[in-house]
N, CA, C and O atoms as CSV, one atom per row, in Angstrom:
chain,resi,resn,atom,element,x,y,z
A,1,UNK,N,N,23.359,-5.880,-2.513
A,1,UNK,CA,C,22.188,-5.652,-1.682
A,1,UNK,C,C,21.215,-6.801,-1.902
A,1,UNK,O,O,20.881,-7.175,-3.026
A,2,UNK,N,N,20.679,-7.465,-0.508
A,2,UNK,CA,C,19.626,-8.299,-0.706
A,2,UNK,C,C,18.117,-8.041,-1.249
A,2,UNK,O,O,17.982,-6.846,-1.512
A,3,UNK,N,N,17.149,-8.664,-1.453
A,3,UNK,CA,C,15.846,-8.210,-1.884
A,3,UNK,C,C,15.386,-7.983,-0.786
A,3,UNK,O,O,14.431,-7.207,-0.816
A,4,UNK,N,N,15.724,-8.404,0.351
A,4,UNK,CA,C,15.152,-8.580,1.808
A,4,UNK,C,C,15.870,-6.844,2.695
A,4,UNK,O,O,15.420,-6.284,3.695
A,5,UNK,N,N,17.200,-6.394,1.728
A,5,UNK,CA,C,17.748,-5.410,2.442
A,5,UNK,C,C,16.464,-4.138,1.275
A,5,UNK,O,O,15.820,-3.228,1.798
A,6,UNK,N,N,16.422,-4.447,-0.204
A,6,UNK,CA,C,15.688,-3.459,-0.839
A,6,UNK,C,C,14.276,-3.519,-0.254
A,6,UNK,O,O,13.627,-2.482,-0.115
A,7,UNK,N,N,13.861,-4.537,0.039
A,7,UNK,CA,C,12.094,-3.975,0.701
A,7,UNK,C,C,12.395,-3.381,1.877
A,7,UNK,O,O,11.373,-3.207,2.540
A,8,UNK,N,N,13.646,-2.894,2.551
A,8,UNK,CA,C,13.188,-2.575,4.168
A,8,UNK,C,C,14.094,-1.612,3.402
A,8,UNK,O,O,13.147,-2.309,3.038
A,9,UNK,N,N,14.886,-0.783,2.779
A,9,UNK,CA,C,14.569,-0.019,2.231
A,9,UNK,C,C,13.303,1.358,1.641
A,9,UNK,O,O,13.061,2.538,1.899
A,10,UNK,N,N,12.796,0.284,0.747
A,10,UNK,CA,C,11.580,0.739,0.372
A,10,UNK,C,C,10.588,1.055,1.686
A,10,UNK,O,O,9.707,1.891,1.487
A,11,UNK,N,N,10.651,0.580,2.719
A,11,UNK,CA,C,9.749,0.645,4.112
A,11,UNK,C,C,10.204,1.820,4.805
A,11,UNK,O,O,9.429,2.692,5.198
A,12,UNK,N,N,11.569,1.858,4.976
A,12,UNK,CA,C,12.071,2.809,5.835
A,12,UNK,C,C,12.159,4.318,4.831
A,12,UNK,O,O,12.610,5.281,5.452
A,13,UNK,N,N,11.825,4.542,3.575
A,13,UNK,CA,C,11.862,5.405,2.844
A,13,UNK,C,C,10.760,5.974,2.616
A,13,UNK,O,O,10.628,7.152,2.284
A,14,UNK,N,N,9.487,4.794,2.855
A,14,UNK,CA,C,8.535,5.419,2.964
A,14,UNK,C,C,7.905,6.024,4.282
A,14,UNK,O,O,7.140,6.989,4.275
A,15,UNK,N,N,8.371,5.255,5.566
A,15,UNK,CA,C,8.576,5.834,6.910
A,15,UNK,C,C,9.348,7.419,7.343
A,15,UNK,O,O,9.413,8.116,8.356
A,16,UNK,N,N,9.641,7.458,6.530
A,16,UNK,CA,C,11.001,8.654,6.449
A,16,UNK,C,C,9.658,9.738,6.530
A,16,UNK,O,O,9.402,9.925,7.719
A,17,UNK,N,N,8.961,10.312,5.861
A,17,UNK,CA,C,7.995,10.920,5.801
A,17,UNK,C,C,6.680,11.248,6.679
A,17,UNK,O,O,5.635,10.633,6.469
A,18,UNK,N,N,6.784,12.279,7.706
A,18,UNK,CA,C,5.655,12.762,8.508
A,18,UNK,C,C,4.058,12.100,7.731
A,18,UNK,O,O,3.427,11.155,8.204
A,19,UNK,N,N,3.638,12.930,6.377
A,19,UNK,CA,C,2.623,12.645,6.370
A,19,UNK,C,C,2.000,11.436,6.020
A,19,UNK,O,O,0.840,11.061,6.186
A,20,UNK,N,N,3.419,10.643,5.273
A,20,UNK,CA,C,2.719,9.097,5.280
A,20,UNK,C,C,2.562,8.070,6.486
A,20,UNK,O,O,1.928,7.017,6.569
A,21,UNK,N,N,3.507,8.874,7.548
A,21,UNK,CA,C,3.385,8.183,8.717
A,21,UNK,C,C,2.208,8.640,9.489
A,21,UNK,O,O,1.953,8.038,10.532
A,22,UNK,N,N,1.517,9.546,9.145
A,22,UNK,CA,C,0.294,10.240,9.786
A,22,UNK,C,C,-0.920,9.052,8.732
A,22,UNK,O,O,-1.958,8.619,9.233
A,23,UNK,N,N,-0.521,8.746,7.405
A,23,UNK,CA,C,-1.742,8.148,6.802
A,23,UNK,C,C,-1.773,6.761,7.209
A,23,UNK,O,O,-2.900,6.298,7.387
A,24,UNK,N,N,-0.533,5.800,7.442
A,24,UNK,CA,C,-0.347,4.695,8.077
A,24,UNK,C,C,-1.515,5.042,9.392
A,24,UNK,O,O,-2.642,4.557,9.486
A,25,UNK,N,N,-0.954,5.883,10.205
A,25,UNK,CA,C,-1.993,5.883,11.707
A,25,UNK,C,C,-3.216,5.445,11.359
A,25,UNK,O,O,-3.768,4.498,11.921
A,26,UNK,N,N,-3.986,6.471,9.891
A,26,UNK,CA,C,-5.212,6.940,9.843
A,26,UNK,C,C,-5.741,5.604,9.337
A,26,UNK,O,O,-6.943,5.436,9.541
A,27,UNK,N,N,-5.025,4.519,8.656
A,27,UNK,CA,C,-5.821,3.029,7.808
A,27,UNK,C,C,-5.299,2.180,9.244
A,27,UNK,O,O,-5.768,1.043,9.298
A,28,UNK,N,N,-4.494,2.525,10.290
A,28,UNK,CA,C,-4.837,1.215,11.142
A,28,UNK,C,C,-6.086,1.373,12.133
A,28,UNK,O,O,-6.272,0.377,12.832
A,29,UNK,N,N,-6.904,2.350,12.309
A,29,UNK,CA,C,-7.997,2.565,12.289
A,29,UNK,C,C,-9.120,1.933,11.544
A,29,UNK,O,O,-10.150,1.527,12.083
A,30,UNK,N,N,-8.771,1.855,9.855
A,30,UNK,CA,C,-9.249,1.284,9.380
A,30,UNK,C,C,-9.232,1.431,8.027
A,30,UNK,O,O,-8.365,2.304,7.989
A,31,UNK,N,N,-9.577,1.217,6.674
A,31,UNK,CA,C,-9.880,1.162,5.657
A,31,UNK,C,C,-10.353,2.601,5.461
A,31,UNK,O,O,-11.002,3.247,6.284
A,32,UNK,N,N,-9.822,3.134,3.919
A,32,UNK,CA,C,-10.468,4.592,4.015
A,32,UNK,C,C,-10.221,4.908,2.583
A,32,UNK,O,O,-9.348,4.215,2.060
A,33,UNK,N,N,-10.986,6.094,1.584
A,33,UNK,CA,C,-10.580,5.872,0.332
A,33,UNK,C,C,-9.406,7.192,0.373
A,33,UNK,O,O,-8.985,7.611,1.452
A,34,UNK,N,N,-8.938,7.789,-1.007
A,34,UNK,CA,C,-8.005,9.072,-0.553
A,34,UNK,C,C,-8.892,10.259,-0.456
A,34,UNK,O,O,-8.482,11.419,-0.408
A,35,UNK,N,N,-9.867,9.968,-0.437
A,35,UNK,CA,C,-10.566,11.886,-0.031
A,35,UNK,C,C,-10.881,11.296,1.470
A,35,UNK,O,O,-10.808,12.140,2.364
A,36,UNK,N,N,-11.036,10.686,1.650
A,36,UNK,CA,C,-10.707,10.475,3.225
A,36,UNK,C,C,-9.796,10.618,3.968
A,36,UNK,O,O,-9.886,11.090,5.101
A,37,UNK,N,N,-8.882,10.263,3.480
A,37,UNK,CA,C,-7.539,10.689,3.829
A,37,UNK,C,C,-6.800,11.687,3.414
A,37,UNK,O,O,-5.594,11.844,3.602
A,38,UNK,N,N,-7.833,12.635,2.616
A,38,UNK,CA,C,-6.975,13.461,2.533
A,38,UNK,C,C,-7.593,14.829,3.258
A,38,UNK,O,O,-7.015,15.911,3.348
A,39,UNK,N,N,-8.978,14.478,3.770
A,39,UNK,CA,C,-9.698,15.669,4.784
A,39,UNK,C,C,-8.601,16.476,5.861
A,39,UNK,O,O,-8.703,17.684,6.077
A,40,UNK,N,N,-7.417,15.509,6.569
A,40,UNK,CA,C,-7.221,15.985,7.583
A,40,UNK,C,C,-5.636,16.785,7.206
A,40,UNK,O,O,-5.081,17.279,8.188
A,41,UNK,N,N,-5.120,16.885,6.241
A,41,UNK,CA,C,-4.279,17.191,5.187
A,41,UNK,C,C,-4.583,18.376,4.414
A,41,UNK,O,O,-5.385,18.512,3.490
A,42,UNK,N,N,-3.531,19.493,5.140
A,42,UNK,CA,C,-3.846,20.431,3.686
A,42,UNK,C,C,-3.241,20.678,2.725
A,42,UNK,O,O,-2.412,21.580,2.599
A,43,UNK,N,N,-3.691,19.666,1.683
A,43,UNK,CA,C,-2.991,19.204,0.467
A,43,UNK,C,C,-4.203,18.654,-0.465
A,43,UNK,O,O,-5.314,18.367,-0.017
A,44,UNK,N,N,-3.856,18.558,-1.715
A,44,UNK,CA,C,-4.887,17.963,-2.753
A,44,UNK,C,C,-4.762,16.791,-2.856
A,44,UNK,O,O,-3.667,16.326,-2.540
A,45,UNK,N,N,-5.962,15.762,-3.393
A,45,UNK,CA,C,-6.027,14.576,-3.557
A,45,UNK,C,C,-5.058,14.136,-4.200
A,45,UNK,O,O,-4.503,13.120,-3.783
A,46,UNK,N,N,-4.664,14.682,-5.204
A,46,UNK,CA,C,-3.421,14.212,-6.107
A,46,UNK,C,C,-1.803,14.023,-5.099
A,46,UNK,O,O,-1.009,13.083,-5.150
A,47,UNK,N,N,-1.731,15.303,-4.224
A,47,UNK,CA,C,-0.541,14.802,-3.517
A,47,UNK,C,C,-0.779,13.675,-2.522
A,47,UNK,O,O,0.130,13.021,-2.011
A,48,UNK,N,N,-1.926,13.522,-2.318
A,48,UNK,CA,C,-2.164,12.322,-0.979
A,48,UNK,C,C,-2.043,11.278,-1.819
A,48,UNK,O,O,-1.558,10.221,-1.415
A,49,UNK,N,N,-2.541,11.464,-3.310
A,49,UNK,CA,C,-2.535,10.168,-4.204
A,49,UNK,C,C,-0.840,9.539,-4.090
A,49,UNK,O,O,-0.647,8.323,-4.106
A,50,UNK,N,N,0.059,10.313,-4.000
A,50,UNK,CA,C,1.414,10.653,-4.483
A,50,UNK,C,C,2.364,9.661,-3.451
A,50,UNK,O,O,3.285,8.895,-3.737
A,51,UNK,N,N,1.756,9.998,-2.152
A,51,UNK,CA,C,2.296,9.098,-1.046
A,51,UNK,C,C,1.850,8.072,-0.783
A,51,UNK,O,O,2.190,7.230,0.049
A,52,UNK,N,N,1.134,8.103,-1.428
A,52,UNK,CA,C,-0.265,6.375,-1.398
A,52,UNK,C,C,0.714,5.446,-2.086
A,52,UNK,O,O,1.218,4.448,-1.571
A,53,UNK,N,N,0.979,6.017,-3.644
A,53,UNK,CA,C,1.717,5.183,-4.281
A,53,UNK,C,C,3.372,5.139,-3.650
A,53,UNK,O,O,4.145,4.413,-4.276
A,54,UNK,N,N,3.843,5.781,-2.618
A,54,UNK,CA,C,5.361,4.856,-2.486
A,54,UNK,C,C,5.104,4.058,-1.556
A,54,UNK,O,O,5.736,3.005,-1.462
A,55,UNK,N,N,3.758,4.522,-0.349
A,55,UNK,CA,C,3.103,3.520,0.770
A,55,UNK,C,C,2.559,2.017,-0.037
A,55,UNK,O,O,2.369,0.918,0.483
A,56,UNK,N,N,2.425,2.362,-1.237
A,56,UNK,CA,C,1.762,1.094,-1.836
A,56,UNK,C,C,3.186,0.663,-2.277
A,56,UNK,O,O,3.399,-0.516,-1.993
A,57,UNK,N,N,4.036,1.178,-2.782
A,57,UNK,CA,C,5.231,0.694,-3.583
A,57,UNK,C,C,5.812,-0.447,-2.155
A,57,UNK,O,O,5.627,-1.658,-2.035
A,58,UNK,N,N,6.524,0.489,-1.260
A,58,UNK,CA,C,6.432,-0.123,-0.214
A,58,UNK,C,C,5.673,-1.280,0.614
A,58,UNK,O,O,5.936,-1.624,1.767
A,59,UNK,N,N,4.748,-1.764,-0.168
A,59,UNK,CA,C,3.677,-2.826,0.213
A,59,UNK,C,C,3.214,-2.218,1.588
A,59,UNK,O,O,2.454,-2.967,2.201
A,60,UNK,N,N,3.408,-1.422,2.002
A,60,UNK,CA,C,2.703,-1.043,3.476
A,60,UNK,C,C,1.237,-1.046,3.613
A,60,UNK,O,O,0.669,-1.310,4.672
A,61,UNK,N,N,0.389,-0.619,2.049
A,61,UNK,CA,C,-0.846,-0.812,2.593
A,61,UNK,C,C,-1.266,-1.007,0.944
A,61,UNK,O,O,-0.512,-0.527,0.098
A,62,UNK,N,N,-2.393,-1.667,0.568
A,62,UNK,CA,C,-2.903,-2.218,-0.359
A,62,UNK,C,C,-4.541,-1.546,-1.034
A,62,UNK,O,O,-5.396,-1.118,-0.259
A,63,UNK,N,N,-4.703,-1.558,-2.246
A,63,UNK,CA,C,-5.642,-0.954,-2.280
A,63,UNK,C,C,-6.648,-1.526,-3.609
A,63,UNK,O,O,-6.181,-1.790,-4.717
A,64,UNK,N,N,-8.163,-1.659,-3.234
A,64,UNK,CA,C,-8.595,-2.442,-3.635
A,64,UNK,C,C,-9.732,-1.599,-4.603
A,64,UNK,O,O,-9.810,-0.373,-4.690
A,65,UNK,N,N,-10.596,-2.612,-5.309
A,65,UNK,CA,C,-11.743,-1.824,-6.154
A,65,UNK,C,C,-12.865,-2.197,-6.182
A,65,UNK,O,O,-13.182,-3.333,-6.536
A,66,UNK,N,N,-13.753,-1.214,-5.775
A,66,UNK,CA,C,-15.197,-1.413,-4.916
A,66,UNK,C,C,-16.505,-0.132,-5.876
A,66,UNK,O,O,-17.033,0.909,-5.485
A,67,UNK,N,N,-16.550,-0.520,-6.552
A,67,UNK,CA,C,-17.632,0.283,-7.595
A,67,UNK,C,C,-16.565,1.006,-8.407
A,67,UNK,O,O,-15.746,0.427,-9.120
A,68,UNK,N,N,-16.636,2.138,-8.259
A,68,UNK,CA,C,-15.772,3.509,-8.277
A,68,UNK,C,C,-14.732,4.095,-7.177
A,68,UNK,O,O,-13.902,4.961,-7.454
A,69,UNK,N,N,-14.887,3.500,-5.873
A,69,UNK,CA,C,-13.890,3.660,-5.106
A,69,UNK,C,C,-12.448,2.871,-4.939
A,69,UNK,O,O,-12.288,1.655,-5.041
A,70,UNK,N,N,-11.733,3.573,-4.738
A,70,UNK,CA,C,-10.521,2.289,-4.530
A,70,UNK,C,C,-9.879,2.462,-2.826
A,70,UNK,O,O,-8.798,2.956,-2.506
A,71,UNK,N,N,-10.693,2.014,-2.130
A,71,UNK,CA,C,-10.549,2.069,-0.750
A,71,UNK,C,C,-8.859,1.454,-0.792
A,71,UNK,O,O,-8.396,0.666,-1.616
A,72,UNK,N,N,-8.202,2.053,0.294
A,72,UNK,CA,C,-6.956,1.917,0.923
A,72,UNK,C,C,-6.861,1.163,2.136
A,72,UNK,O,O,-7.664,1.567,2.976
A,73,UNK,N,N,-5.766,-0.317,2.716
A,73,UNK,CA,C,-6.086,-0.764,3.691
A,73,UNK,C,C,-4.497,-0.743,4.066
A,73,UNK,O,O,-3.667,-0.236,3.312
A,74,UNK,N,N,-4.160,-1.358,5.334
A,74,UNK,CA,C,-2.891,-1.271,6.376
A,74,UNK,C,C,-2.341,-2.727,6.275
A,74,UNK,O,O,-2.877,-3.673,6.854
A,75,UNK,N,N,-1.366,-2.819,5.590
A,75,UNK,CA,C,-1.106,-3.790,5.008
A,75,UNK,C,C,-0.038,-4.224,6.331
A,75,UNK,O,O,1.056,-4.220,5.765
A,76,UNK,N,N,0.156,-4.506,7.438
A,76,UNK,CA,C,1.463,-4.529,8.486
A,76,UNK,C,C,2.295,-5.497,8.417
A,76,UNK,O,O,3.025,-5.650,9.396
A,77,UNK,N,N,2.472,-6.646,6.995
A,77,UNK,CA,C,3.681,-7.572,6.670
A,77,UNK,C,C,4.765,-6.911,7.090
A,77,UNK,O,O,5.583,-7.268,7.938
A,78,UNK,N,N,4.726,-5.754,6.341
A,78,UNK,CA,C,6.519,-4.867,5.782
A,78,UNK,C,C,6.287,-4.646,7.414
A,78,UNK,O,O,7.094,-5.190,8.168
A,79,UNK,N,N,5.806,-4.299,7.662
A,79,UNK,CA,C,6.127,-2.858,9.488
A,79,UNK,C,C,6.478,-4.109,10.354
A,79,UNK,O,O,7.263,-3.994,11.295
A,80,UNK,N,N,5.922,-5.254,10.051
A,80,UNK,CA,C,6.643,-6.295,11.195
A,80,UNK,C,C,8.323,-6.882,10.615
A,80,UNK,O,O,9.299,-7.079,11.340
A,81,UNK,N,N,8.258,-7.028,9.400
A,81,UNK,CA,C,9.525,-6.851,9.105
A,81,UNK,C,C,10.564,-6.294,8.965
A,81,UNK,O,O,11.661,-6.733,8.619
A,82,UNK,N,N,10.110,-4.911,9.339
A,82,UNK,CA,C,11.040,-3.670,9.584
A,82,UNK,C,C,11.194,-3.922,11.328
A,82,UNK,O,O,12.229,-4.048,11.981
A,83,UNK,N,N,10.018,-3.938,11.709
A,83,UNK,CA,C,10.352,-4.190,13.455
A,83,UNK,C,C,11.231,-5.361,13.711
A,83,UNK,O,O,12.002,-5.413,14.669
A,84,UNK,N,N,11.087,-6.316,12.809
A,84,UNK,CA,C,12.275,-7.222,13.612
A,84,UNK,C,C,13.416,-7.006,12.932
A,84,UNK,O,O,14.251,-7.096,13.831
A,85,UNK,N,N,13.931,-6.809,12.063
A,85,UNK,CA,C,14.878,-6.060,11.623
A,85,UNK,C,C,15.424,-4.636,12.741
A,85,UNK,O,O,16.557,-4.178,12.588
A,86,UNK,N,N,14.709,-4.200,13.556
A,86,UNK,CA,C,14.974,-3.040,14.179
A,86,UNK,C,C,15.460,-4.267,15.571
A,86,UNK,O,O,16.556,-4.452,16.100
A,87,UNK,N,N,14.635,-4.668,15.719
A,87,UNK,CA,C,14.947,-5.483,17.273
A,87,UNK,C,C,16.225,-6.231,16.957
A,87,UNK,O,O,17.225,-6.088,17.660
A,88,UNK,N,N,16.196,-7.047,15.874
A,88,UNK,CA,C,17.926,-8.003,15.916
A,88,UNK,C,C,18.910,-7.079,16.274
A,88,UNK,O,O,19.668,-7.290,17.221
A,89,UNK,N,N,18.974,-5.667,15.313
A,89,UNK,CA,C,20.219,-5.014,15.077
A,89,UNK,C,C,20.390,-3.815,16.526
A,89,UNK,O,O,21.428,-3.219,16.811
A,90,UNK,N,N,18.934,-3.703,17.336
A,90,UNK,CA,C,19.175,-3.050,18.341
A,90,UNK,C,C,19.881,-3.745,19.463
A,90,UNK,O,O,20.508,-3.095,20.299
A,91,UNK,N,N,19.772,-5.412,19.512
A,91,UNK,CA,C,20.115,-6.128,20.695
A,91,UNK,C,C,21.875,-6.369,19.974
A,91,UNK,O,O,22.536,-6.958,20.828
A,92,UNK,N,N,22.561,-6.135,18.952
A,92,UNK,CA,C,23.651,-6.159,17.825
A,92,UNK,C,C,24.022,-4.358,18.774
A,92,UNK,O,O,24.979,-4.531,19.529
A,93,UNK,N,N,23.746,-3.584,18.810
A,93,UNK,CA,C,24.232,-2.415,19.148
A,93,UNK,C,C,24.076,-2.434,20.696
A,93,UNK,O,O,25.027,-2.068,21.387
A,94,UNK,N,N,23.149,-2.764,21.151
A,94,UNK,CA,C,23.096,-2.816,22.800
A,94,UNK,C,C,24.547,-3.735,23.098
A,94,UNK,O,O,25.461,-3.152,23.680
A,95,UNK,N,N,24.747,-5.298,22.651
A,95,UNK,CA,C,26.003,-5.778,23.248
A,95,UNK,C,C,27.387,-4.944,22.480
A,95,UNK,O,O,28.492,-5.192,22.962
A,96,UNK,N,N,27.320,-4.137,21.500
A,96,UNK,CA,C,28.757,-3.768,21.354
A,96,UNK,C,C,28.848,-2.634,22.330
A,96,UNK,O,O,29.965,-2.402,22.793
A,97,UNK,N,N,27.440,-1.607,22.856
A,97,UNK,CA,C,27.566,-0.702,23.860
A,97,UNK,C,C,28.377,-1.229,24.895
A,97,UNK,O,O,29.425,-0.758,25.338
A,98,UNK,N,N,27.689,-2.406,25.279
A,98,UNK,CA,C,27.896,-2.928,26.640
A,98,UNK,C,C,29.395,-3.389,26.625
A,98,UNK,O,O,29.912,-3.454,27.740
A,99,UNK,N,N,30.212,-3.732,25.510
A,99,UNK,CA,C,31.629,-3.981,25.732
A,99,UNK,C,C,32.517,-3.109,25.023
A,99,UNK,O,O,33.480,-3.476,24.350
A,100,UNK,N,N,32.091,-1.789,25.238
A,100,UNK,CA,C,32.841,-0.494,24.794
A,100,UNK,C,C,33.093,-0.404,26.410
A,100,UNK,O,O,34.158,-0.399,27.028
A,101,UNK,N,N,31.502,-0.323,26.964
A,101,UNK,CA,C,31.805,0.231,28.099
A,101,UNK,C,C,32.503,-0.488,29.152
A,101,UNK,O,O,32.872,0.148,30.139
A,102,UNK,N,N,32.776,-1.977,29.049
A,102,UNK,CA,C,33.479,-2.683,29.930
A,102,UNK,C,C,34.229,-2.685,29.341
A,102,UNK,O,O,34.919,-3.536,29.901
A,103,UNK,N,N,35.027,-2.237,28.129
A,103,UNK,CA,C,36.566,-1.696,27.884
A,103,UNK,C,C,37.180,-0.955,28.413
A,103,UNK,O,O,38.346,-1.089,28.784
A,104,UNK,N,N,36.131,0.420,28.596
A,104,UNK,CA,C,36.164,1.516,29.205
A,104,UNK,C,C,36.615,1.832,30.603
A,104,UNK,O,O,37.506,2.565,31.034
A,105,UNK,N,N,35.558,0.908,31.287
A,105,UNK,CA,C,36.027,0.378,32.721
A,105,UNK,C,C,37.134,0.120,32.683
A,105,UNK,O,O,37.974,0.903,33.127
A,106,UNK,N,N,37.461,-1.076,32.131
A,106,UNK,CA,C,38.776,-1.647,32.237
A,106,UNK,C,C,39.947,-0.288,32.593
A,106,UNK,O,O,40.445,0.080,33.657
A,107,UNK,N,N,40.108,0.264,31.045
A,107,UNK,CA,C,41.051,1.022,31.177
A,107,UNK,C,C,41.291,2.246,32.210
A,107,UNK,O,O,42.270,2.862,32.630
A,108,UNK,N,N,40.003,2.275,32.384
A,108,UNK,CA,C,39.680,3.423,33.666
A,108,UNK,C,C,40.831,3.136,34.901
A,108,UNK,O,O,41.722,3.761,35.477
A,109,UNK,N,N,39.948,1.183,34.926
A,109,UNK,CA,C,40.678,1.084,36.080
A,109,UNK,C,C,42.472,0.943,36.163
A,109,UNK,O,O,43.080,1.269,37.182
A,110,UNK,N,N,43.045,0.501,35.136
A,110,UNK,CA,C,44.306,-0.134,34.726
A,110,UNK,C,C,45.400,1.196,34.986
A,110,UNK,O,O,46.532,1.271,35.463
A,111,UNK,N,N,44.239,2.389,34.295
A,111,UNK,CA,C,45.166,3.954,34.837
A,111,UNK,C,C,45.230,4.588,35.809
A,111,UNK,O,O,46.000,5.524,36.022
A,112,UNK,N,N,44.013,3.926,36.869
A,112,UNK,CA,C,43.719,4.134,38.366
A,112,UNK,C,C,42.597,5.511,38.017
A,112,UNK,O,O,42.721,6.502,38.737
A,113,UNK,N,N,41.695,5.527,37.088
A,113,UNK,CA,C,40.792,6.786,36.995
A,113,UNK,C,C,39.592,6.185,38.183
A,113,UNK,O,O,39.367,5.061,38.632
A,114,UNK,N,N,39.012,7.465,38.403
A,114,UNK,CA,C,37.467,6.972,39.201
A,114,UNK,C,C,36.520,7.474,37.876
A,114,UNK,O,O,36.636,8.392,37.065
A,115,UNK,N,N,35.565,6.435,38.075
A,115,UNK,CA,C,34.861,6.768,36.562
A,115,UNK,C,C,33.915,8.262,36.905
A,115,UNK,O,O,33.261,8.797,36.011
């Protein structure tokens, strides 16, 4: 496995998950600390803390230190590297579609089927 296959890994594992994909939404809005993010959540700070850290493991979003707060931000390196990673391997599955199905044809026609 590459380091390049383990961070999109780590991205898509942390994507895997409703409510971290609900906290991603809530920091591309903008910057927010975890009792902020955790108002709209009914769950305790500690579990919002919980997904912060694989969203942070994941480099998805970064978090900084400002008095006593440690505000949370939307880090979108990894999410563009997961998106093009999604786009190469979708246009990789679109042409093997496309010559299943002109196999398909083929044989359709070779047995005299109407498709």
């Amino acid at each position: 496995m590459t380091v390049a296959e383990d961070e999109l890994s780590l991205v898509f594992t942390a994507l895997a998950d409703p409510t971290r994909r609900a906290i991603l939404e809530r920091l591309a809005e903008g910057d927010a600390t975890v009792s902020q993010l955790t108002e709209p959540f009914a769950m305790t700070q500690q579990a919002v803390s919980k997904h912060l850290k694989v969203l942070e493991r994941a480099r998805l979003i970064t978090r900084t230190r400002t008095a006593q707060s440690r505000p949370c931000a939307l880090d979108t390196e990894r999410l563009e590297a997961a998106a093009g990673w999604i786009a190469r391997h979708r246009q990789v599955w679109a042409d093997r579609h496309d010559r299943l199905e002109r196999h398909l044809a083929a044989l359709r026609d070779r047995d005299g089927e109407t498709p």
